[in-house]
N, C-alpha and C positions, 0 to 999 in steps of 0.2 A: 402927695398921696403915697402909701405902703400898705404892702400887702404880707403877706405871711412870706414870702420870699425875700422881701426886705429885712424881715423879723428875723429871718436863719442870718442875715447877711452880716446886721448889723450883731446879734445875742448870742451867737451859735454858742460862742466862746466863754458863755456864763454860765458855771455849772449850777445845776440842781441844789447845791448845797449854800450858794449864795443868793441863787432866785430861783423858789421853788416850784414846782409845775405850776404853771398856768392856763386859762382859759385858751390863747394862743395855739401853748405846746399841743395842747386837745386837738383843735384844728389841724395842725400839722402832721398829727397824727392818723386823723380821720381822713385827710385827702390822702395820704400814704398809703391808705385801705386800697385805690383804686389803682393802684398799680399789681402789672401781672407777674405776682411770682413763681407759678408754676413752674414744676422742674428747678428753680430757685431754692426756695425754703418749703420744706416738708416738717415733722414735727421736731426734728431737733433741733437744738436753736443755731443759727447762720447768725454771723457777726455781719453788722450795717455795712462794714466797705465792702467783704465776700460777697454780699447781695448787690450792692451796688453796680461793683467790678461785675457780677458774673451778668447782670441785667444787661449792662453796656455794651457789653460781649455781644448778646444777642440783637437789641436793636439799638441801632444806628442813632446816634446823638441827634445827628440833623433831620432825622426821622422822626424823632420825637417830636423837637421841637416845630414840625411842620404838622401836627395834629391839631384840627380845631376846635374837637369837642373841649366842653369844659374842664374836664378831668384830664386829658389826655398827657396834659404836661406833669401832673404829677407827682413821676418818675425823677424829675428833677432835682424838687425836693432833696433824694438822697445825696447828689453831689456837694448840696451847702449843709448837710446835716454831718458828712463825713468830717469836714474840714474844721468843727469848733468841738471845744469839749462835751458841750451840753450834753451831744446825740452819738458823739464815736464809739463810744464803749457799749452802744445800745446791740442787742442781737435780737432778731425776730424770729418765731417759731411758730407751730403748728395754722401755717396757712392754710385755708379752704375753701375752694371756689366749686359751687354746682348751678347747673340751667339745668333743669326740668319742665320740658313742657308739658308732660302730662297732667301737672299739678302748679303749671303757672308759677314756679320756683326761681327766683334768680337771686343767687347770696353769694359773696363771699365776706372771709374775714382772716385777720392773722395776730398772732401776740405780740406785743414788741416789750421787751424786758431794759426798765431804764436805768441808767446809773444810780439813781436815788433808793432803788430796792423794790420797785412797784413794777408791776405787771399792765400795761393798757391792751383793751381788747376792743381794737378797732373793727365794726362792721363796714363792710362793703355799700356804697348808696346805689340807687340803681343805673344800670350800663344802659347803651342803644338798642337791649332786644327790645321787642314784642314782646316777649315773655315777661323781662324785667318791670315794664310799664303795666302792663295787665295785672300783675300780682298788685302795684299801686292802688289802682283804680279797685281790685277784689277787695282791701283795706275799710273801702264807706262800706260794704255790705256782709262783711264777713269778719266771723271774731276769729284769735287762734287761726290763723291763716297756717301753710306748710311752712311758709319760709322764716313765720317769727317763732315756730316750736324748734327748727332746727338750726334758728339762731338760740334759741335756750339750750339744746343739747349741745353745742358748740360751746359755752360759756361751761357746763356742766364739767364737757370737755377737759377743756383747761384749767379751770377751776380744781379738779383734780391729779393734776400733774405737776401741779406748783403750788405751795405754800406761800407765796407772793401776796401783798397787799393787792384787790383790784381796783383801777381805773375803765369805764366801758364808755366807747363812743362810736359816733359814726357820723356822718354827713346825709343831708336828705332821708331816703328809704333806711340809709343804716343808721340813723337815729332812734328811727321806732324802734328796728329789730333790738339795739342797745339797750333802749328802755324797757322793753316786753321782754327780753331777755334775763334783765337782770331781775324784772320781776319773778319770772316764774321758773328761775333754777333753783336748785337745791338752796332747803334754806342756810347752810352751813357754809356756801359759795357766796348767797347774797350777805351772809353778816360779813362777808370780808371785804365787798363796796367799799371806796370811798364815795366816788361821784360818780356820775352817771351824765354824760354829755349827747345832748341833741342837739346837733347844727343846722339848722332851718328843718327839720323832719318832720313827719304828719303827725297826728297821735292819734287817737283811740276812740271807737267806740262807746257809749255809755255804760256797756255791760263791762269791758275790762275798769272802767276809771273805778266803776264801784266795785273791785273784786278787796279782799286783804291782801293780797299780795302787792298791787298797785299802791296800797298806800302807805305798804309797809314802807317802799323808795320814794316815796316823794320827797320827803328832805332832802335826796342825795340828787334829784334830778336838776340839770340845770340847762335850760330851752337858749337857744341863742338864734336868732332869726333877723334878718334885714328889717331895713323900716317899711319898705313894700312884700314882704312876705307871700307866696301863694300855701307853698312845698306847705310848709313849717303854721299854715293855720286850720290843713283840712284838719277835719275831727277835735277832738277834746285833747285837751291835754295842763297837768297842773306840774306843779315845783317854780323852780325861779328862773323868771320870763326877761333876755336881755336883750334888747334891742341895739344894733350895732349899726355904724355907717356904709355904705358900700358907695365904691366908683361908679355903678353901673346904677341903671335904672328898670322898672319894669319887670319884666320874670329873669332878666339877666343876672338880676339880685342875686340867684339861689347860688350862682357860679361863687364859692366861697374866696376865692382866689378873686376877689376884686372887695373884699369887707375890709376896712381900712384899720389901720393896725397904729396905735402912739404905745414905744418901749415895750411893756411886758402884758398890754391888754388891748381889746379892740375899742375904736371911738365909739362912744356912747350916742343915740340915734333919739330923738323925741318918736314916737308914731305918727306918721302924716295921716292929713286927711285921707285921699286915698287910699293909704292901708288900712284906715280902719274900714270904709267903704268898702272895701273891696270884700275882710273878713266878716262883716256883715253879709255883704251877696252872696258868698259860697255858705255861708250858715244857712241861711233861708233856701237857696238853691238845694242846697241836700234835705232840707226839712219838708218838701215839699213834693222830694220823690220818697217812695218807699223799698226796702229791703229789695223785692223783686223788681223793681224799675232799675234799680241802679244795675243791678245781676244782669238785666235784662239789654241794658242800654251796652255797656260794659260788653258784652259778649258780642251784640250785633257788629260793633266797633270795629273790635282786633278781629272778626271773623271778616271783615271788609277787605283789612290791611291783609292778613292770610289771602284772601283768594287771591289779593293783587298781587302776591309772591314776593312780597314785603317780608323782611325779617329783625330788619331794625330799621331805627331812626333817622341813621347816618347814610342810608341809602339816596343819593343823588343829591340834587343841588334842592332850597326851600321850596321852590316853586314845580319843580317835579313831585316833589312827595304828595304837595297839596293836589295838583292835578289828580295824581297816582287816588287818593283818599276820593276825590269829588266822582271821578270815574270808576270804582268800586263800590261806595257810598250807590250811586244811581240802581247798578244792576241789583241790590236787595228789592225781597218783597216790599210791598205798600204798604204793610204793616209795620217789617223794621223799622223804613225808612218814616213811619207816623212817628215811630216811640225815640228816633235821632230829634225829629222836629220838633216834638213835645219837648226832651229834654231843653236843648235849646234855648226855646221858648220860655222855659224856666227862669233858665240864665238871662235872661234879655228884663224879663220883667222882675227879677231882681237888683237890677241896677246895671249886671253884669257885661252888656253892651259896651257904657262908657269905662267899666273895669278891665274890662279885653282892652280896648286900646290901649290904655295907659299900662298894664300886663306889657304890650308888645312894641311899648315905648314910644307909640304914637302920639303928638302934637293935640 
């Protein structure tokens, strides 16, 4: 088994000019999204070791490495990306990280400038807030959300301060924002696409899939998603759909650092039964609430997790959170807690029941 870490291990030292970007490099680049460079890289470009070096600086090697979230290790990354040619001459620039709760906001992203002469403009997926998850969930019931216009303005951004060929990607949430991005920036920015990368990410409402903008990229989009997919089948979404293998099972899947890696591509995946089952239930599931139910369901939710002074994900161990939820969940009105039951209920008689276990890798 290999993972994108193995990839840096064994290819670091194969330039761009002998094996040119690949689906891989994408990846490497999009998990790279989720490291914190603040105070790091601002808009003018910092060379990969300066960033590196100066990250190290700041946190603790074995600190890192003692992070459990999915992302957490990241950061890594840049230590095998120094040491071969591929990624040492790379510099990154104009990083941008905001949480906004007023407007349910959670984005960042940063440029990373490659030896080969192209620009990739990796989006941010989403972190541990509440906030970051809510804007998710806001996705089934809302078009042009804040956080994919000001991943477009982002893209606008740098789209105008470099002349560069573009590359756009992200992992999960920063998939869409990459896609809805590259749609709806300037069209002088998007003629300079080449691809457009979505690593397991949601897609889209009906009203965006049919706009001209949407379809002006579809050539350039290219979906890549586990074979149990959840992230990567809410909503619509078109261009070319790659199905890859993963270590992992279940919603563990989405953790891209376990998609299994042979030389310069990932292992190609059949769809199981399961996945397809499963993207059938969330189809019907959301077909079957409307605009205001989801709005509706979605807000009782994170206003649960709020009052329990909840502020992310990673707070306590699994079995605390859930508590924390079940004993928040209760004090809602009888009405909230009708329209949690209802949704639910949804889910259960979509198949969704035996899809939740197998989601959470149960027997």
């Amino acid at each position: 088994m290999a993972n994108i870490f193995d990839y840096l291990a064994w290819r670091a030292d194969v330039p761009f000019s002998i094996d040119p970007f690949n689906e891989v490099d994408n990846l490497v680049l999009s998990e790279l999204a989720y490291t914190d460079f603040s105070g790091i890289v601002g808009t003018a470009p910092v060379s990969l070791e300066d960033a590196c070096t100066a990250y190290f600086a700041r946190y603790n090697r074995e600190e890192v490495l003692q992070r459990t979230t999915y992302t957490g290790k990241a950061p890594l990354l840049m230590e095998d990306m120094v040491r071969g040619a591929r990624f040492r001459s790379m510099t990154l620039s104009h990083y941008f990280s905001e949480l906004d709760k007023d407007q349910n906001v959670q984005i960042a992203a940063i440029t990373l400038h490659l030896p080969d002469g192209t620009a990739f403009v990796a989006f941010r997926g989403t972190d541990g807030t509440l906030i970051g998850w809510k804007e998710d969930f806001g996705m089934g019931f809302e078009s042009h959300t804040a956080g994919q216009q000001r991943a477009a303005a982002y893209l606008d951004e740098v789209g105008q301060a470099t002349r560069e060929p573009l590359r756009v990607g992200g992992h999960s949430k920063g998939g869409n924002f990459a896609v809805y991005a590259s749609a709806f920036c300037a069209p002088e920015v998007r003629a300079r696409i080449r691809e457009i990368y979505t690593n397991d990410g949601p897609g889209f409402r009906d009203d965006i899939l049919a706009t001209p903008e949407y379809d002006a990229i579809v050539p350039r989009v290219i979906s890549i998603v586990p074979d149990t997919s959840i992230i990567g089948k809410l909503l619509g979404s078109e261009g070319v759909h790659r199905i890859v293998e993963s270590s992992a099972s279940g919603l563990i899947q989405h953790d891209a650092f376990t998609w299994q890696v042979l030389r310069n591509r990932f292992v190609e995946a059949a769809a199981t039964e399961m996945g397809i089952f499963i993207d059938q239930s969330i189809k019907h599931w959301f077909a079957e609430m409307d605009d205001e139910e989801r709005r509706t369901l979605t807000d009782t939710v994170f206003t649960a997790f709020e009052t329990a002074g909840m502020e992310n994900f990673h707070d306590g161990t699994r079995l605390k959170r859930l508590e924390t939820m079940y004993q928040s969940l209760r004090k809602l009105p009888k009405e909230q807690q009708s329209d949690i039951l209802r949704a639910v209920g949804l889910l259960f008689q979509s198949g969704g029941q035996t899809a939740w276990a197998k989601l959470l890798g149960e027997k």
